[in-house]
C-alpha positions in Angstrom: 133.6 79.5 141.0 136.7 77.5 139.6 139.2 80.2 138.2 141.4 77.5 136.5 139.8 74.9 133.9 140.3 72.2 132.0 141.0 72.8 128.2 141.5 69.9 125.6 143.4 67.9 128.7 145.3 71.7 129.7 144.8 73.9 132.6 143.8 77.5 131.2 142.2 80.2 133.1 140.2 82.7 131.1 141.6 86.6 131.1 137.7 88.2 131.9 137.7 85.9 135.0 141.2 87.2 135.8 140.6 90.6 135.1 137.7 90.5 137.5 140.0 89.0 140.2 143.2 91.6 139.8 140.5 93.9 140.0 141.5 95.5 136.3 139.0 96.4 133.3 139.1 93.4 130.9 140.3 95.6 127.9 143.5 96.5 130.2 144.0 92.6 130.7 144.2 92.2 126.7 146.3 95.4 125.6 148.9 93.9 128.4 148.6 90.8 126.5 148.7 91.8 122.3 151.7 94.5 123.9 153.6 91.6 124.9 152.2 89.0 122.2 155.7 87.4 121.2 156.3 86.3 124.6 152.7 85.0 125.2 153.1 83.1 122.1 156.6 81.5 123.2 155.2 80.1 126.2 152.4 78.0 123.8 153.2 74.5 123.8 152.7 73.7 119.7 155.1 72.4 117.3 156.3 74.8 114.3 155.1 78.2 113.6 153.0 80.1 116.1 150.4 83.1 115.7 148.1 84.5 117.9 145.3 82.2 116.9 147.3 79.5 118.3 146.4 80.9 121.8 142.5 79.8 122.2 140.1 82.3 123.0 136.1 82.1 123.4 132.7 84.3 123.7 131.8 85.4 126.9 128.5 87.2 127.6 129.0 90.0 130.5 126.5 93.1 130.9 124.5 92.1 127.9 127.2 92.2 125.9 129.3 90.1 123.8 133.3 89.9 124.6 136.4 87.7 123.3 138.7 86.2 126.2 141.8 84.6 125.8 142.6 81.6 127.9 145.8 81.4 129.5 148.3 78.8 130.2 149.9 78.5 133.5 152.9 80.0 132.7 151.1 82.6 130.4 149.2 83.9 133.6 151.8 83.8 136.0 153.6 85.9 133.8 150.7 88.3 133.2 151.0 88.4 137.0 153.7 89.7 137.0 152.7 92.6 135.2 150.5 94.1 137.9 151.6 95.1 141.5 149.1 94.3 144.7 148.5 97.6 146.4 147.6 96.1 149.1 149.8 94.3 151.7 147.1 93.2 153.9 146.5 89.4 153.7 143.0 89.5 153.3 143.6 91.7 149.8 140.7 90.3 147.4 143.9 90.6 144.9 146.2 88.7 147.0 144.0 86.1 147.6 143.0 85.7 144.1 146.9 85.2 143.2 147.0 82.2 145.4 143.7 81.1 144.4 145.5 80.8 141.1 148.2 79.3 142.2 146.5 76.5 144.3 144.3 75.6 141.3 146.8 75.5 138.3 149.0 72.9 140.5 145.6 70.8 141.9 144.3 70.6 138.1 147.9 69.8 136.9 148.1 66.9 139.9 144.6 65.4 138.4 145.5 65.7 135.0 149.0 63.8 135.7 146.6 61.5 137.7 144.3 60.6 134.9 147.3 59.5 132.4 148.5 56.9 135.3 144.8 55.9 136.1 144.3 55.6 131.8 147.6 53.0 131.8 146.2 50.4 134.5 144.5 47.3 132.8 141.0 47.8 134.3 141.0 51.0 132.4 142.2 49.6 128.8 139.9 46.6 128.7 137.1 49.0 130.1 137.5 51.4 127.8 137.8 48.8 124.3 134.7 47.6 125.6 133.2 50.8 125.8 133.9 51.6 122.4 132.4 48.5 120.8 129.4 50.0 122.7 129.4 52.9 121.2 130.2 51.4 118.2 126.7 49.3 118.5 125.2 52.2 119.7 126.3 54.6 116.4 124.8 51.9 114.3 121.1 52.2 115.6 121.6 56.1 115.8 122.6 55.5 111.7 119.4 53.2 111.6 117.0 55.5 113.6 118.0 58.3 110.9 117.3 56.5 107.6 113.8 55.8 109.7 113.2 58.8 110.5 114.0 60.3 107.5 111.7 58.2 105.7 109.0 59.0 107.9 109.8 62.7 107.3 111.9 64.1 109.2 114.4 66.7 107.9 117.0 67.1 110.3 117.5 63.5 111.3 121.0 63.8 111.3 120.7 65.7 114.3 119.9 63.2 116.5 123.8 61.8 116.3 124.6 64.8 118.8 121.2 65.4 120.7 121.5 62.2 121.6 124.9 62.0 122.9 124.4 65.4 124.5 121.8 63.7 126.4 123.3 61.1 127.9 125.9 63.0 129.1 124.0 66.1 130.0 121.9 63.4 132.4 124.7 61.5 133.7 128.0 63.7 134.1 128.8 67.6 135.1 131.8 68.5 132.8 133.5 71.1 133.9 136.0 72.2 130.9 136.4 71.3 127.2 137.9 68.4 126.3 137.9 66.6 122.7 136.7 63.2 124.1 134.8 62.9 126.8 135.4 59.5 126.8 139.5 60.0 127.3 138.7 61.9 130.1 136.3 59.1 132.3 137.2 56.5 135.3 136.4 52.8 135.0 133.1 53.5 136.7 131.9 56.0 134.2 133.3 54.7 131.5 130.8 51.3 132.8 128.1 53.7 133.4 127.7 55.4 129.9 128.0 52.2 128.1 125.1 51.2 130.4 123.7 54.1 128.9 124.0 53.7 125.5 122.9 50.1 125.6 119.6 51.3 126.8 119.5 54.1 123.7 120.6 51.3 121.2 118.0 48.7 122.8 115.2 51.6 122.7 115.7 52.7 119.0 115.9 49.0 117.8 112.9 48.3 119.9 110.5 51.2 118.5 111.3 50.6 115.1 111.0 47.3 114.8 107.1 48.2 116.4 107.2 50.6 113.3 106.4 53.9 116.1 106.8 57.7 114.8 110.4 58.3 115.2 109.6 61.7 117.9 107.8 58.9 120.0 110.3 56.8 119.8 113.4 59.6 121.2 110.8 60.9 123.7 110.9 57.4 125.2 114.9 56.7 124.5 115.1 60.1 126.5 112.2 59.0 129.0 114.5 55.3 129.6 117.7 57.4 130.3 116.1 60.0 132.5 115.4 57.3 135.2 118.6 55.6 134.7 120.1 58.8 135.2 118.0 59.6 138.2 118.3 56.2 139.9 122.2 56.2 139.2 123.2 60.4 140.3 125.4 62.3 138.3 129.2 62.2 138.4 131.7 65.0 138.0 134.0 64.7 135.2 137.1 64.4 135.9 136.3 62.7 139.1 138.2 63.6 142.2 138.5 59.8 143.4 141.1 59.7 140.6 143.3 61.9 142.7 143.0 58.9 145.1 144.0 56.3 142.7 139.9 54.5 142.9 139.3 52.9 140.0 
């Protein structure tokens, strides 16, 4: 399991994964952290004031239970780091290890990420991507279309099907590891050619079974049918690809 991630285009590890690899309780991990707040905060990368929301923090479920984590910045978890001591000088100490675990993935992630922003500047990748977006663009109108239908055929949480259908496409087709704000931002040429494929077969399916006037839940159970074999004839790809740390388009 990956100890460093990719958040909004940012390397951050989370502090109950880190916790777990120091070998310290979690609630240890985030008294270090509010004790030493003001200098957690300086090393934030935002422009004016900054408060402890600015660091971002999620849910984790561990033991049945629900906890908050924050999620560190490479330089806010080489610093935290440094607030613990290895007892062990043995090179195979599980804490050892896990420090250059750390290390090795905050630099590989930062190598992709600096990767991606060359790979997004070539040509291929500009005219690729406007074409994906008039796409998409298409695509949005028949999802707007397929709502007013199925609205008027019932349906009371049609505007749902915005985000369960882009959820599936990329559920079927990609394996995201990390948050980002758009997925899109985040693709190579090849994907970026592969979800517009996608989405042409959503728009095409949604015109198609409402222009045959078919109940709008037959209609997304073949949209999802039609992108379940493209998905299973093309494979999945991992977003963001490794190839890009070759330079492949």
């Amino acid at each position: 399991m990956k100890a460093v991630e990719n958040y909004n285009g940012e390397a951050r590890a989370g502090t109950f994964f880190i916790a777990d690899g120091f070998d310290r309780r979690h609630d240890r991990i985030t008294k270090h952290i509010k004790e030493y707040m003001d200098l957690f905060l300086s090393m934030e990368k935002t422009f004016g004031r900054v408060t402890a929301k600015d660091i971002p923090t999620r849910r984790v479920r561990t033991k049945g239970r629900s906890i908050d984590e924050y999620l560190l910045n490479e330089t806010q978890t080489i610093f935290l780091g440094t607030l613990f001591r290895t007892s062990s000088k043995k090179r195979d100490d599980p804490v050892l290890l896990f420090k250059v675990k750390l290390a090795k993935e905050f630099v590989n992630l930062k190598e992709q990420n600096i990767s991606l922003q060359k790979h997004k500047t070539t040509e291929t990748y500009q005219i690729t991507r406007d074409i994906s977006k008039l796409v998409r663009l298409q695509t949005t109108d028949a999802m707007q279309s397929f709502v007013e239908y199925a609205e008027s055929q019932g349906s009371k949480n049609a505007k749902m099907y915005y985000s369960n259908i882009t959820r599936m496409v990329n559920g079927l087709m990609f394996i995201v590891d990390g948050k980002f704000k758009n997925l899109r931002e985040v693709m190579s040429v090849k994907q970026l050619m592969t979800v517009s494929s996608a989405e042409q077969i959503v728009e095409r399916g949604l015109l198609g079974g409402m222009s045959r006037n078919k109940y709008y839940k037959d209609i997304y159970k073949d949209v999802k049918s039609k992108i379940m074999t493209f998905a299973t004839l093309h494979g999945k790809s991992e977003v963001i690809e490794k190839q890009l740390l070759l330079g492949d388009d």
